[in-house]
DRENDO-1510 file (C-alpha; in Angstrom, 1 decimal, always signed):
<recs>
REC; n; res; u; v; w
REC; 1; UNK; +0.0; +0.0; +0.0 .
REC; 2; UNK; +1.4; +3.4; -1.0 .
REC; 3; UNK; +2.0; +5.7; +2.1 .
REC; 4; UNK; +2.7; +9.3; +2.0 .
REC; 5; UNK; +3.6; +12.0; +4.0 .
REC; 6; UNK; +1.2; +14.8; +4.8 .
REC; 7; UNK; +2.3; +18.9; +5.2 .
REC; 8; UNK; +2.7; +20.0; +8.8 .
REC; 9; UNK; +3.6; +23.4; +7.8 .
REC; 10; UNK; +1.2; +24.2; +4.9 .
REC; 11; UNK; -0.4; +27.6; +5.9 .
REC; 12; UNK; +2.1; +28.6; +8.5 .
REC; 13; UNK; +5.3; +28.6; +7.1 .
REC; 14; UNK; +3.6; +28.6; +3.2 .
REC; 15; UNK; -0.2; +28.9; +2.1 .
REC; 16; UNK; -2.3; +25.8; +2.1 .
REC; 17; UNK; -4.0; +26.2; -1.2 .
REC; 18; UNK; -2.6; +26.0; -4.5 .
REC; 19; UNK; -3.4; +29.2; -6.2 .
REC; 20; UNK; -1.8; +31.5; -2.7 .
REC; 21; UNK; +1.1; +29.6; -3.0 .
REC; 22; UNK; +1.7; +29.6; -6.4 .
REC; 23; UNK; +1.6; +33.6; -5.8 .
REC; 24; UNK; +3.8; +33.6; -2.6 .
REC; 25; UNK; +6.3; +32.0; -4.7 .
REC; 26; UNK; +6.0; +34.1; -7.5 .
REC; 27; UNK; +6.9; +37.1; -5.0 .
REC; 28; UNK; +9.5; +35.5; -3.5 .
REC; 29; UNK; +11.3; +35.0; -7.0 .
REC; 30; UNK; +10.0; +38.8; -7.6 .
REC; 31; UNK; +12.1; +39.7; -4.4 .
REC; 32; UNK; +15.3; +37.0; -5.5 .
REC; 33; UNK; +18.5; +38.8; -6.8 .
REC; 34; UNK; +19.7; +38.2; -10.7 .
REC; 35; UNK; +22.4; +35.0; -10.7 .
REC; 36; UNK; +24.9; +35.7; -13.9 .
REC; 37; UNK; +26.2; +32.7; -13.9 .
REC; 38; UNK; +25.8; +29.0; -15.2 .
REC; 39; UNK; +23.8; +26.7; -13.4 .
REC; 40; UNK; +24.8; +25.3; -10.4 .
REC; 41; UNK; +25.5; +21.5; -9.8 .
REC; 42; UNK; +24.3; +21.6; -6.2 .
REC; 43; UNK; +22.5; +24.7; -3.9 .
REC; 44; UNK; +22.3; +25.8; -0.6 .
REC; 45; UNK; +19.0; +27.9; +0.3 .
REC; 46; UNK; +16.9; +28.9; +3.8 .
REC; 47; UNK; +13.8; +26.9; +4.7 .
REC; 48; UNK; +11.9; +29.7; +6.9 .
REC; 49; UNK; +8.8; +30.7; +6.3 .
REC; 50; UNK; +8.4; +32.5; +3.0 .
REC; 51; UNK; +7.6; +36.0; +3.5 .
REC; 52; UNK; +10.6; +35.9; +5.5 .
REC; 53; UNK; +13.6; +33.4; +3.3 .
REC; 54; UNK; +11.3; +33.0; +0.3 .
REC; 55; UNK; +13.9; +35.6; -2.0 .
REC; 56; UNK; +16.8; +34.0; -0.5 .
REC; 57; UNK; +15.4; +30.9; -1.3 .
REC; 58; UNK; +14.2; +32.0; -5.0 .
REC; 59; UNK; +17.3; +33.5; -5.6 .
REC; 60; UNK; +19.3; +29.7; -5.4 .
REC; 61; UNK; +16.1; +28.3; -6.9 .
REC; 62; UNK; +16.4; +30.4; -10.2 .
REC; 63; UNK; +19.5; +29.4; -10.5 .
REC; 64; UNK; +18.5; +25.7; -10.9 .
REC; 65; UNK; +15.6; +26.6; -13.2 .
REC; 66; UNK; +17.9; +26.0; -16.3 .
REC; 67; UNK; +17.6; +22.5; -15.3 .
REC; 68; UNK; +14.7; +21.7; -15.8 .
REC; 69; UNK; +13.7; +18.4; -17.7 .
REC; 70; UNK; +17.4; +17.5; -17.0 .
REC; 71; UNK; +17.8; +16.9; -13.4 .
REC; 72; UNK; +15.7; +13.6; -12.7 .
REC; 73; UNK; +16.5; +12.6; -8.9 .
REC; 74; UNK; +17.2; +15.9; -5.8 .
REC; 75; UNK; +18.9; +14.4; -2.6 .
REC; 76; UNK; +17.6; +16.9; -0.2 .
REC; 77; UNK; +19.0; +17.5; +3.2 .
REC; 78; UNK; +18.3; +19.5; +6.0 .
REC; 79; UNK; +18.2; +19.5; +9.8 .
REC; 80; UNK; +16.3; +17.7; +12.1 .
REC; 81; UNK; +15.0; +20.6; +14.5 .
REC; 82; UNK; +12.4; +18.2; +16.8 .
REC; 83; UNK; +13.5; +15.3; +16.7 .
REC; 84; UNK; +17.5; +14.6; +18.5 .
REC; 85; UNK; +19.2; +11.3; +16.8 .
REC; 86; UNK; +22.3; +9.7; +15.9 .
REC; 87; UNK; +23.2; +9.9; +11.8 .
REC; 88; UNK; +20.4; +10.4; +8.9 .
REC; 89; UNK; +17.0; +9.4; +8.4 .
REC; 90; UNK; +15.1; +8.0; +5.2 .
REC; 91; UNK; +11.4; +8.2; +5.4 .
REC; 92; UNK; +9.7; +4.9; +4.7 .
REC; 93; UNK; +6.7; +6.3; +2.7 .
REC; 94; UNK; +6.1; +6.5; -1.2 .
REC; 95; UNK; +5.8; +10.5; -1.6 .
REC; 96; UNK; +5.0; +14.0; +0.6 .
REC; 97; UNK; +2.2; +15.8; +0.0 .
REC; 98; UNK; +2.0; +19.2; -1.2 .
REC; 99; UNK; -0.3; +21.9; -2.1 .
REC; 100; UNK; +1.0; +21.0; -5.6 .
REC; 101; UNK; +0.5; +17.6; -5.6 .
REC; 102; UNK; +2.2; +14.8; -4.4 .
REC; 103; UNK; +6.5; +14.5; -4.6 .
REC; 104; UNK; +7.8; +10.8; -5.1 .
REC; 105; UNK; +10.0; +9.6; -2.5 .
REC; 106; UNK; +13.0; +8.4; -4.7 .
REC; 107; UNK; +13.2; +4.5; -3.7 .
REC; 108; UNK; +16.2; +3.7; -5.9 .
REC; 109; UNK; +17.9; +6.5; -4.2 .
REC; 110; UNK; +17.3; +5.1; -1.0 .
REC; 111; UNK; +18.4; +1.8; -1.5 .
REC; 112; UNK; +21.5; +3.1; -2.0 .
REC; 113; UNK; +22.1; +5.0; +1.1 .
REC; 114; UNK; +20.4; +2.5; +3.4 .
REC; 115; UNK; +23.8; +0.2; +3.2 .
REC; 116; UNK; +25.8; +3.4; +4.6 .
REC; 117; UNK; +27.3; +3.5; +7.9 .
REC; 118; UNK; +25.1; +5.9; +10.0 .
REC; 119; UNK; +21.6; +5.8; +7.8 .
REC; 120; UNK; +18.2; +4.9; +9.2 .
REC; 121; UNK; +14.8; +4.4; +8.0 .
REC; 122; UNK; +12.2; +6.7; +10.3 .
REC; 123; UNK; +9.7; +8.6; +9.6 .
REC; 124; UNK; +9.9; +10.3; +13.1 .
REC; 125; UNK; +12.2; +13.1; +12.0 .
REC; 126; UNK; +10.4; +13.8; +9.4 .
REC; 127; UNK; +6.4; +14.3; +10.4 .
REC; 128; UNK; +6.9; +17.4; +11.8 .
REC; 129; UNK; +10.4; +18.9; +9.9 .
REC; 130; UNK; +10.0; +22.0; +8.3 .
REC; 131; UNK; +13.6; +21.8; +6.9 .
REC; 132; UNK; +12.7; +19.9; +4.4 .
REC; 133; UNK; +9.0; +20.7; +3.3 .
REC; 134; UNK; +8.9; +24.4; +2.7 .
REC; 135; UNK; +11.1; +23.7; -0.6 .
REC; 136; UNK; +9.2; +21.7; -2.1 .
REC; 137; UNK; +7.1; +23.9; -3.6 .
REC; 138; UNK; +10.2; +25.5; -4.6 .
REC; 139; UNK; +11.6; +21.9; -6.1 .
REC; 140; UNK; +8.2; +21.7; -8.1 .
REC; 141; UNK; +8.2; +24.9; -9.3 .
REC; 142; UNK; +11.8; +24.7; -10.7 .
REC; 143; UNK; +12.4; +21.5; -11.8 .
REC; 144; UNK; +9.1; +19.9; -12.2 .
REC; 145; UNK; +8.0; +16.2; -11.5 .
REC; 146; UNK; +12.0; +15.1; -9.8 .
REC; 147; UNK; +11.8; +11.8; -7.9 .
REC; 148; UNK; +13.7; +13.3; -3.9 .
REC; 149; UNK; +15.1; +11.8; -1.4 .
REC; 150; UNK; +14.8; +13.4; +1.4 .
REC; 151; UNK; +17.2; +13.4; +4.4 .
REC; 152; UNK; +16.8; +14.3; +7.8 .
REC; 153; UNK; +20.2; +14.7; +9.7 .
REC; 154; UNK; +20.8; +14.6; +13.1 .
REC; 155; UNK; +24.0; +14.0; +15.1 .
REC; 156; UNK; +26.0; +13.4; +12.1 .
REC; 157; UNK; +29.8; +13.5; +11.3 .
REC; 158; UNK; +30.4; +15.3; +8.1 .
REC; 159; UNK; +32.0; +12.1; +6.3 .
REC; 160; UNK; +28.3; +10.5; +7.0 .
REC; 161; UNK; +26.7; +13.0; +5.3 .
REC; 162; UNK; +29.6; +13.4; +2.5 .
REC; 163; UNK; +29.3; +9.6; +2.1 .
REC; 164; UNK; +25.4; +9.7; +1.7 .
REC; 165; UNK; +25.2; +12.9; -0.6 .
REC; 166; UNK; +28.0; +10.9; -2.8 .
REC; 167; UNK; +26.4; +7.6; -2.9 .
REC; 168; UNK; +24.0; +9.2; -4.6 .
REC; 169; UNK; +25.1; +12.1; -6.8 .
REC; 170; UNK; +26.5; +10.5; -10.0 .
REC; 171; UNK; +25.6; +12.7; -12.8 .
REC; 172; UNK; +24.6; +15.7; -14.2 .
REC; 173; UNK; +21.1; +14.1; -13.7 .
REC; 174; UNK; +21.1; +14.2; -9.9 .
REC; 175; UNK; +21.1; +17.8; -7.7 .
REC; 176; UNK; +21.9; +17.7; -3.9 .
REC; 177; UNK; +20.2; +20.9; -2.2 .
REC; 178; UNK; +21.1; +21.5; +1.5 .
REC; 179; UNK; +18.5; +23.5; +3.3 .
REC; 180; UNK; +20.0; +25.8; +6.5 .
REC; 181; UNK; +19.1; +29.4; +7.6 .
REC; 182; UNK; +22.2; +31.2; +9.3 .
REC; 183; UNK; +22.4; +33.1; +12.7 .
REC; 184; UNK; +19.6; +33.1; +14.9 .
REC; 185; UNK; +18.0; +35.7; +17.2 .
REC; 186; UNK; +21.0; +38.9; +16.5 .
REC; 187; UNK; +20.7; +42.3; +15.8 .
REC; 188; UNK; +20.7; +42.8; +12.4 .
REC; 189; UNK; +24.0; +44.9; +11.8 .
REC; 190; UNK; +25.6; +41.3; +14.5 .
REC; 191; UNK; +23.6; +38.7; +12.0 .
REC; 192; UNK; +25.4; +40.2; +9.0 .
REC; 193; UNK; +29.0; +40.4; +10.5 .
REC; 194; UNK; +28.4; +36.7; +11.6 .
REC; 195; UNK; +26.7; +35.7; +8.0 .
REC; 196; UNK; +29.5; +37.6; +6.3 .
REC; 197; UNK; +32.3; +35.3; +8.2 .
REC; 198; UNK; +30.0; +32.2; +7.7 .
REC; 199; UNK; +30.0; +32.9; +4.1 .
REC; 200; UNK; +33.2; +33.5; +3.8 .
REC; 201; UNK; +34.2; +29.9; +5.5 .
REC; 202; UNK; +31.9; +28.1; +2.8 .
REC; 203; UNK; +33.8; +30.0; +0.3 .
REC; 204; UNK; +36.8; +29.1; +1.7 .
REC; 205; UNK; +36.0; +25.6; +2.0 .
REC; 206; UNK; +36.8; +25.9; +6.3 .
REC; 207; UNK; +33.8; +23.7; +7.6 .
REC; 208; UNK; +35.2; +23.5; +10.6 .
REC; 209; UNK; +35.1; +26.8; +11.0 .
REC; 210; UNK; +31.1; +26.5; +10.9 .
REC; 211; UNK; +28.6; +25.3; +14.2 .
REC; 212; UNK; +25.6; +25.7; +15.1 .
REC; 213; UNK; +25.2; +29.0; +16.2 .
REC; 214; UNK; +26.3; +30.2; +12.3 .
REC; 215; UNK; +23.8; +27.8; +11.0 .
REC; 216; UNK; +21.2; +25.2; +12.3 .
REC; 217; UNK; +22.0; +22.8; +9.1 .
REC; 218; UNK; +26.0; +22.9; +9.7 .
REC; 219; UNK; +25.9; +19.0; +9.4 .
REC; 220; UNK; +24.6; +18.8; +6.4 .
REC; 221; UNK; +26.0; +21.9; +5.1 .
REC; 222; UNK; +29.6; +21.1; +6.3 .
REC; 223; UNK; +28.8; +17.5; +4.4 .
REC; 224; UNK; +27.9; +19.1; +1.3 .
REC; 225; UNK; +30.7; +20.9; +1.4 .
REC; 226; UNK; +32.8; +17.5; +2.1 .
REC; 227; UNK; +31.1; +15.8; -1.2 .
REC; 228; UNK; +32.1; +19.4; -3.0 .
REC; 229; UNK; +35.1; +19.1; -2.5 .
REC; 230; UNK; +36.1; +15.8; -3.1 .
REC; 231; UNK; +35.0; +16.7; -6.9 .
REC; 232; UNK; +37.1; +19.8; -6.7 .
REC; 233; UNK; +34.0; +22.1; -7.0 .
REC; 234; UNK; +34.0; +25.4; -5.1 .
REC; 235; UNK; +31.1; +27.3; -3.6 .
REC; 236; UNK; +29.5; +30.6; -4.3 .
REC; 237; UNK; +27.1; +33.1; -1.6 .
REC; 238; UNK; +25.1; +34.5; -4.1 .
REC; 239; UNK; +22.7; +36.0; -1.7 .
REC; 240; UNK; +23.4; +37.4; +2.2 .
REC; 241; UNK; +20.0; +38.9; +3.8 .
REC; 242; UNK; +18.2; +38.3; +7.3 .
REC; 243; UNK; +14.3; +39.1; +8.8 .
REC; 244; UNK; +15.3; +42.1; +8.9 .
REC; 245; UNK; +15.4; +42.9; +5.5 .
REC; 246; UNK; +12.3; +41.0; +4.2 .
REC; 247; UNK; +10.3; +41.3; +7.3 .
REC; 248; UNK; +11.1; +44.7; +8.7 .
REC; 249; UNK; +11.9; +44.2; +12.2 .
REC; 250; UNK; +15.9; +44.4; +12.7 .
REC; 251; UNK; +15.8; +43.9; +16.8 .
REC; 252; UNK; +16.5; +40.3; +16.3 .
REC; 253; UNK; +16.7; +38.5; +12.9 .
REC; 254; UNK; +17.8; +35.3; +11.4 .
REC; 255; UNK; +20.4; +35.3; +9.0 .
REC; 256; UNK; +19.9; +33.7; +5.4 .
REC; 257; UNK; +22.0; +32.8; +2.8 .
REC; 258; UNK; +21.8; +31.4; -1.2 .
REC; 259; UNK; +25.2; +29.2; -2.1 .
REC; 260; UNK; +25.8; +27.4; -5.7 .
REC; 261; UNK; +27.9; +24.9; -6.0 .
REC; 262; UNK; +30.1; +25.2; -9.3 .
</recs>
């Protein structure tokens, strides 16, 4: 029997119905900054909600709209903010839901990864996750009807990660996406010193430079940066904002950032 995830944040962090969100994220892309440059290979974007990261987000998002009708298969990572564990998590079921319709759970993909050291099935990181669910509208929107496998990563070394993001990227067909906001909770002129530095670590290629108060998805970003690379591929901040700038209020903020992968 086919199973399938249903939306936890659909009209919170995104509207519910299909015609509001096709308009939130056309004013998100409205809001995105212009990428000259060739499509990326791999992106990092925010997962808030998205009258607050929904540019940031666009602005990686646009860059992968090129791809479209090439890319078949997205491994998508982010982490998991509810639940605490030990490595990644696989969901079990056939698809999540969306406004949009439903997105396949990639099952080939999955067998892969399951033989990994540090890989789970549950579905338990995943039923409330955010991380992962407000891009796919994004996904959809971009690159149409992909088969994703999403991953939920916990306490994960970055090799464990690396090691699952490379077990399946093997072609110009596949596009690993990590999803992580930046700082948390500082003033706005603090969140863009700290976003700055953070930035210029992922540049840099320094992921040990980068915890978890410069981004709640370090793990997988640090192991996407790992699985970079190991092909020799550098990566790119295309796009450095906050709350504060999409949302008004500069008190406290989180930070955002859109990275390609090149």
């Amino acid at each position: 029997m086919n199973s399938t995830r249903r939306p936890a944040v659909a009209g919170t962090f995104y509207p519910s119905s299909p015609p509001a969100l096709r308009a939130a994220l056309a004013a998100a892309y409205a809001g995105a900054r212009d990428v000259d440059r060739a499509a990326p290979v791999a992106i990092v974007a925010p997962h808030a909600g998205y009258m607050y990261s929904g540019p940031i987000a666009a602005t990686a998002y646009g860059a992968l709209r090129p791809l479209g009708g090439t890319v078949t298969r997205v491994v998508l990572l982010g982490p998991s903010h509810y639940v605490p564990f030990d490595g990644v998590a696989v969901p079990s079921v056939d698809a999540f839901a969306t406004p949009l319709g439903d997105v396949r759970v990639d099952d080939e993909a999955r067998a892969r990864v399951l033989g990994l050291p540090g890989v789970v099935v549950s579905d338990t990181p995943h039923a409330n996750e955010h991380s992962l669910e407000v891009h796919l509208p994004f996904i959809i929107d971009a690159l149409g009807d992909v088969a994703v496998l999403p991953v939920a990563v916990g306490r994960a070394d970055d090799d464990v990660v690396a090691g699952v993001i490379g077990a399946v990227w093997d072609g110009a067909s596949v596009v690993p996406i990590v999803s992580t906001d930046l700082s948390h909770y500082l003033s706005y002129d603090e969140a863009a010193v700290r976003d700055g530095a953070t930035a210029a670590h992922v540049e840099g290629g320094r992921a040990a430079e980068i915890g978890p108060y410069d981004a709640c998805g370090y793990r997988p970003l640090r192991g996407l940066m790992a699985a970079a690379g190991a092909r020799g591929l550098s990566m790119t901040a295309v796009d450095l904002r906050s709350s504060g700038d999409t949302a008004g209020d500069r008190a406290r903020v989180v930070g955002y950032g859109a990275f390609l992968v090149a």
